[in-house]
N, C-alpha and C positions, 0 to 999 in steps of 0.2 A: 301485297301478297308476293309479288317477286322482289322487291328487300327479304323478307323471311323467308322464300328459298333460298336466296344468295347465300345468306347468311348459316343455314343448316346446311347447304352445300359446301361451304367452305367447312364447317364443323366437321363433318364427313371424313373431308379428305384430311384433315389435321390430324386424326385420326389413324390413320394407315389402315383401315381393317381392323382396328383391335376397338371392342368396348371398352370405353371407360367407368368406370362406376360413378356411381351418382357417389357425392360427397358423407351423406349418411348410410351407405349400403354397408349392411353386414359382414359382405363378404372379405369388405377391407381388414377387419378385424381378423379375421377367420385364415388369410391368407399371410398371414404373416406369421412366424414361428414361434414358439414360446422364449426360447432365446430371444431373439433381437427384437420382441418388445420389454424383454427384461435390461438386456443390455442399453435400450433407449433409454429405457426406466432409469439403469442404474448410473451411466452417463450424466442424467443431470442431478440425482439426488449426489452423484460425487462431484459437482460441481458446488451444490450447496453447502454441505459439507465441509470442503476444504478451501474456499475463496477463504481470505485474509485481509482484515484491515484492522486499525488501530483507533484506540480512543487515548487521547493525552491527558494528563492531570498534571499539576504543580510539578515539573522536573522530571517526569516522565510518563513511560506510552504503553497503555496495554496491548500487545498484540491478540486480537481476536479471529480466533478459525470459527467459519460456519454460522450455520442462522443458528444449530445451537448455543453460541453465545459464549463457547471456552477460551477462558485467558490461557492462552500455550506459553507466555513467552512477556516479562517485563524490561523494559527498556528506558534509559534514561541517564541523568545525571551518575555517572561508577555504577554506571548497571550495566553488566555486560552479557546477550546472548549472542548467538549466532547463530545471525539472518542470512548471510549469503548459504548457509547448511539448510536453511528452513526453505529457501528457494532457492533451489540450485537447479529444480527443474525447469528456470525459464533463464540461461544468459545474461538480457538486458538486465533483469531483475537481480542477477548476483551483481553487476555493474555498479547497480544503483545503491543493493544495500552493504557494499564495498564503501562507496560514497558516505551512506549515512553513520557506518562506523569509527572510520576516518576523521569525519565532520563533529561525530559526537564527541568524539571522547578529546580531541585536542579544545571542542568549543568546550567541554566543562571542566577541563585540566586549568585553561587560560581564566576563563572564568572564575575559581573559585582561588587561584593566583593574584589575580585582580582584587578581587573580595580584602583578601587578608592583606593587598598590598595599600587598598583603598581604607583602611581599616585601622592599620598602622599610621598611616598621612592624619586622620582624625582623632589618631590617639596622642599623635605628637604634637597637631596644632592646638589643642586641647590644652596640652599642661603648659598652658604659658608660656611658651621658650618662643624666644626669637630665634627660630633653627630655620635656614631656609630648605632645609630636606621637607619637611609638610608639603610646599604646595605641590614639590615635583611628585612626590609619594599620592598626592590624591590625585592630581592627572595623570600618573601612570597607570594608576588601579582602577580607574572609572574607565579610561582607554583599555585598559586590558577586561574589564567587565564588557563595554560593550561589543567588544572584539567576538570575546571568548561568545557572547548571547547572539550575538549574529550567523556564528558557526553552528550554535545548536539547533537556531531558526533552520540552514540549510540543509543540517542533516536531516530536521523532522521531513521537510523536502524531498528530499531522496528517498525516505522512508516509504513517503507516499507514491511516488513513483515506484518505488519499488516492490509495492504491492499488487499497482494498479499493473504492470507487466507481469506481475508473479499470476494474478486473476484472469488477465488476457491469454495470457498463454496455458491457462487450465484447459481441459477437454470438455468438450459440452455435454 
């Protein structure tokens, strides 16, 4: 019995004088304004709404806004939009998708350089020629392929960081 005074004694004074409402009282409801539970309201339905992330496919990346599910924006191999425009409201995230622009477009510039140069190297050791251009032409083009695929690996990278910053720094 006197643990359970203590203990309602301390509740008391934690208190200052002011009731608190029990956790299901109505009046919580009641006391608050029609605005700022809309505003609560609309807070997070504009958080759902406009988070951002990406799904990738063969050579490029949808960007998708919201749990409704719309592609705003495709990305990819000579696909160009602009993501630092698309989040400019968060810094870090223009930083990043600065990064991922940068990264993509030289990783599939060098890449498909590579390709054709890699391509060339097995069309000339092909025709029977004793030319020693073939082997340098297929280690330049395999080297410039896996160059060019490692730069698009880091731009998808940045990508995602820089969504994950664009989302972070949304309002709740």
């Amino acid at each position: 019995m006197i643990g359970a005074f203590f203990v309602a004694a301390t509740a008391g004074a934690q208190t200052g004088g002011r009731t608190a409402p029990s956790a299901g009282a109505p009046e919580l409801g009641k006391s608050l304004s029609s605005a700022h539970a809309t505003s609560v309201y609309d807070s997070t339905r504009r958080y759902d709404a406009q988070a951002l992330r990406f799904e990738s496919h063969w050579g490029s990346a949808d960007i998708i806004r919201g749990a409704s599910d719309s592609v705003v924006a495709t990305v990819g191999w000579f696909r160009s939009f602009d993501i630092e425009k698309m989040v400019a409201s968060s810094p870090r995230a223009v930083t990043e998708a600065h990064a991922f622009e940068t990264n993509n477009f030289r990783g599939s510039l060098v890449t498909a350089l590579g390709g054709a140069t890699l391509t060339a190297g097995i069309l000339v050791a092909s025709n029977m020629s004793n030319n020693a251009s073939s082997p340098v032409l297929i280690i330049a083009g395999a080297g410039a392929v896996a160059w060019g695929l490692q730069h698009v690996s880091l731009s998808y990278a940045a990508l995602a960081r820089a969504m994950w910053w664009y989302n972070r720094d949304l309002s709740r």
